[in-house]
C-alpha positions as CSV (number, residue, x, y, z in Angstrom):
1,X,58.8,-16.2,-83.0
2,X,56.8,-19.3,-82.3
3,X,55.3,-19.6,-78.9
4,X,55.5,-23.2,-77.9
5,X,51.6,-24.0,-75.9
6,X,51.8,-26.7,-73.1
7,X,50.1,-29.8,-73.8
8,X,46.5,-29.9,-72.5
9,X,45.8,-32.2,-69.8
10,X,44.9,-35.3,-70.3
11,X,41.8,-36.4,-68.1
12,X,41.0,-40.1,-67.0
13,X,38.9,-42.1,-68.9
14,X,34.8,-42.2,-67.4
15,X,34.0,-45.6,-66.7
16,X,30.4,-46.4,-67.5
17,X,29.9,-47.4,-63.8
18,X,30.4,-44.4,-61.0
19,X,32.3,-45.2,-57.7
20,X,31.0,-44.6,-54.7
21,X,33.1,-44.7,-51.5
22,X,31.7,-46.1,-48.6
23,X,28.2,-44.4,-47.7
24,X,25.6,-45.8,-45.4
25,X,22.4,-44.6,-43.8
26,X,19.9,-46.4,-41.6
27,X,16.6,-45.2,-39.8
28,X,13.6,-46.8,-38.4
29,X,10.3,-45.4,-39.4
30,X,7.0,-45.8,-37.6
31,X,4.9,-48.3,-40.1
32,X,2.4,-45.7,-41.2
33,X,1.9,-44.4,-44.9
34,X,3.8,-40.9,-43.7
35,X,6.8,-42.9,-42.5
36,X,6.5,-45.0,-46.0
37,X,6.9,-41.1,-47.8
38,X,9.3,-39.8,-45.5
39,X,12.1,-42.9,-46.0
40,X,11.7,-42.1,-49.8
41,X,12.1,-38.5,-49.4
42,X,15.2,-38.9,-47.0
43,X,16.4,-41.8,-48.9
44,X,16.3,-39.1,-52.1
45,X,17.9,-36.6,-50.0
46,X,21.0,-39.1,-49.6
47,X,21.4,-40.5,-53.1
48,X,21.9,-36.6,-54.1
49,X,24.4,-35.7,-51.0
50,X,26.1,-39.7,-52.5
51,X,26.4,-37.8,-56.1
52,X,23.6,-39.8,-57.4
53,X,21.5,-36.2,-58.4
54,X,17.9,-35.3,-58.2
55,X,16.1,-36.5,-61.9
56,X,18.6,-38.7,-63.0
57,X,17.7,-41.9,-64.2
58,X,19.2,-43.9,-61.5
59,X,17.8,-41.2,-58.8
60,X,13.9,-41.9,-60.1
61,X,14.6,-45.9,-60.3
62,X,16.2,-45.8,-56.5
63,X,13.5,-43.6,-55.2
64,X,11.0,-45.8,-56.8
65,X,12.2,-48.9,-55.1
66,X,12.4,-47.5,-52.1
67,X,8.9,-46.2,-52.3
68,X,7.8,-49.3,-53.3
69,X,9.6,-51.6,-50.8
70,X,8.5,-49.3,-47.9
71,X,5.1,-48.9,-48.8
72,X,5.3,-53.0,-48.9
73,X,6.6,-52.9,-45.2
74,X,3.7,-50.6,-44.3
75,X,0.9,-52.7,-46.0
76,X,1.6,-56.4,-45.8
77,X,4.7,-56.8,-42.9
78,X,2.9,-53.5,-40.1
79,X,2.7,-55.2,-36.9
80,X,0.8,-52.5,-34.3
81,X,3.9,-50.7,-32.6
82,X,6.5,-51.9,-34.5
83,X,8.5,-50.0,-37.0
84,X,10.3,-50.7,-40.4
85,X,14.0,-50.2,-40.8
86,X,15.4,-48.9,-44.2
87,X,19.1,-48.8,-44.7
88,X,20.7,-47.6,-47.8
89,X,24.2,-48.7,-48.5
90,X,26.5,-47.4,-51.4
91,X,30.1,-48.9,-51.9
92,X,32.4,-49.9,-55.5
93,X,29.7,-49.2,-58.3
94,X,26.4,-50.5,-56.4
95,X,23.6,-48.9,-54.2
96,X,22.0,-50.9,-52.0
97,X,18.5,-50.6,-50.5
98,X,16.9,-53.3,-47.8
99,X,13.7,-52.6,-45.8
100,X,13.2,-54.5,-43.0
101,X,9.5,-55.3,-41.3
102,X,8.6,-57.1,-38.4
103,X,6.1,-60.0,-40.2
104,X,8.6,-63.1,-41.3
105,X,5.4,-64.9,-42.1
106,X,4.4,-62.4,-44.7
107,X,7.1,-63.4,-47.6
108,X,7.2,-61.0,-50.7
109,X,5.5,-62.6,-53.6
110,X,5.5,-60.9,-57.0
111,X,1.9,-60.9,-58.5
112,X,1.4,-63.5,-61.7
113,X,1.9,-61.7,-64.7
114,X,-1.8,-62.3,-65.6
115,X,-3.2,-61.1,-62.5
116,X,-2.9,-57.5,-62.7
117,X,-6.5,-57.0,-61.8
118,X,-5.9,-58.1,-58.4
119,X,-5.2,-55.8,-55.5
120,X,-1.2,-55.5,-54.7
121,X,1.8,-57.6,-56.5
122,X,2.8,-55.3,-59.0
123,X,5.1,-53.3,-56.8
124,X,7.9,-56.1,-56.7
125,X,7.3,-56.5,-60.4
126,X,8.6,-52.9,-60.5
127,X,11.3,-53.6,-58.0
128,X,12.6,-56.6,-60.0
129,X,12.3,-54.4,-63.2
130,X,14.7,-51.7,-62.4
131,X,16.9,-53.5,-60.1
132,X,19.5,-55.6,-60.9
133,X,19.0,-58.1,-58.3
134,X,16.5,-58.7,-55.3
135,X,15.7,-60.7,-52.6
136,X,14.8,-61.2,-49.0
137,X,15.9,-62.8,-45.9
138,X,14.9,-63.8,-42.8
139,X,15.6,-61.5,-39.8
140,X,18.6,-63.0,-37.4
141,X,18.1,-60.7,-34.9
142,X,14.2,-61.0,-34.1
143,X,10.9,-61.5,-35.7
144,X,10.5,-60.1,-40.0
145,X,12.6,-60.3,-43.1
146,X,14.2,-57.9,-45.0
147,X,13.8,-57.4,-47.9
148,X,16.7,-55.8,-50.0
149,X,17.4,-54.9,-53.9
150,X,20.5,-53.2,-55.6
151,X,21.0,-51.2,-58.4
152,X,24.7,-50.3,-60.2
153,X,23.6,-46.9,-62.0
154,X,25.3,-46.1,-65.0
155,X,26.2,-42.3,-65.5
């Protein structure tokens, strides 16, 4: 006597592209090189509550731009008393980061590709590197820009 075995399951195909439903976090941080390293720890603390998990690829690169970006706000957009504003924003298959500072008249430059002897420039070098797009704009609600980049991680 033959036993007949249900069929196995079938599971959904992966898509190369994860979806995230709607996520969002915002906080300001006071423009000091602690608050630079505290909105990249928090912001790692996020990504791995999102599903985006510690060491992964697109974890390191995320981390890394917000480190980057904040550290910018901190060194070239500090105004004495004012604070930068990071907000993280993950929706469909892309993670969005923007920093905000209070110094509109401080635009991000990316340093000449020959001038890496000079002091500052290669962070948004890095930025542009491992995001997929970047940019800035001007604040609407008060002096600064923001400046904002977004990544769609692969698993």
């Amino acid at each position: 006597m033959t036993s007949k075995q249900p069929p196995l399951p079938v599971r959904p195909a992966r898509s190369a592209q994860p979806r995230f439903t709607w996520h969002h976090f915002t906080m300001r941080f006071s423009s000091t090189t602690r608050g630079a390293r505290l909105a990249r720890h928090l912001a790692g603390e996020r990504l791995d509550a999102w599903g985006i998990p510690y060491g992964s690829e697109a974890h390191d690169a995320l981390a890394l731009i917000v480190a980057e970006l904040s550290s910018n706000a901190v060194r070239h957009g500090h105004v004495s008393g004012r604070d930068f504003r990071l907000r993280l924003t993950a929706e469909g298959t892309a993670i969005r980061i923007e920093v905000t500072d209070t110094r509109g008249e401080r635009l991000p430059t990316p340093a000449e590709t020959g001038s890496f002897d000079e002091d500052g420039g290669r962070g948004l070098l890095l930025v542009a590197a491992l995001a997929d797009r970047w940019g800035w704009y001007p604040c609407a609600d008060g002096p600064g820009k923001t400046v904002w980049a977004v990544l769609e991680p692969s698993v």
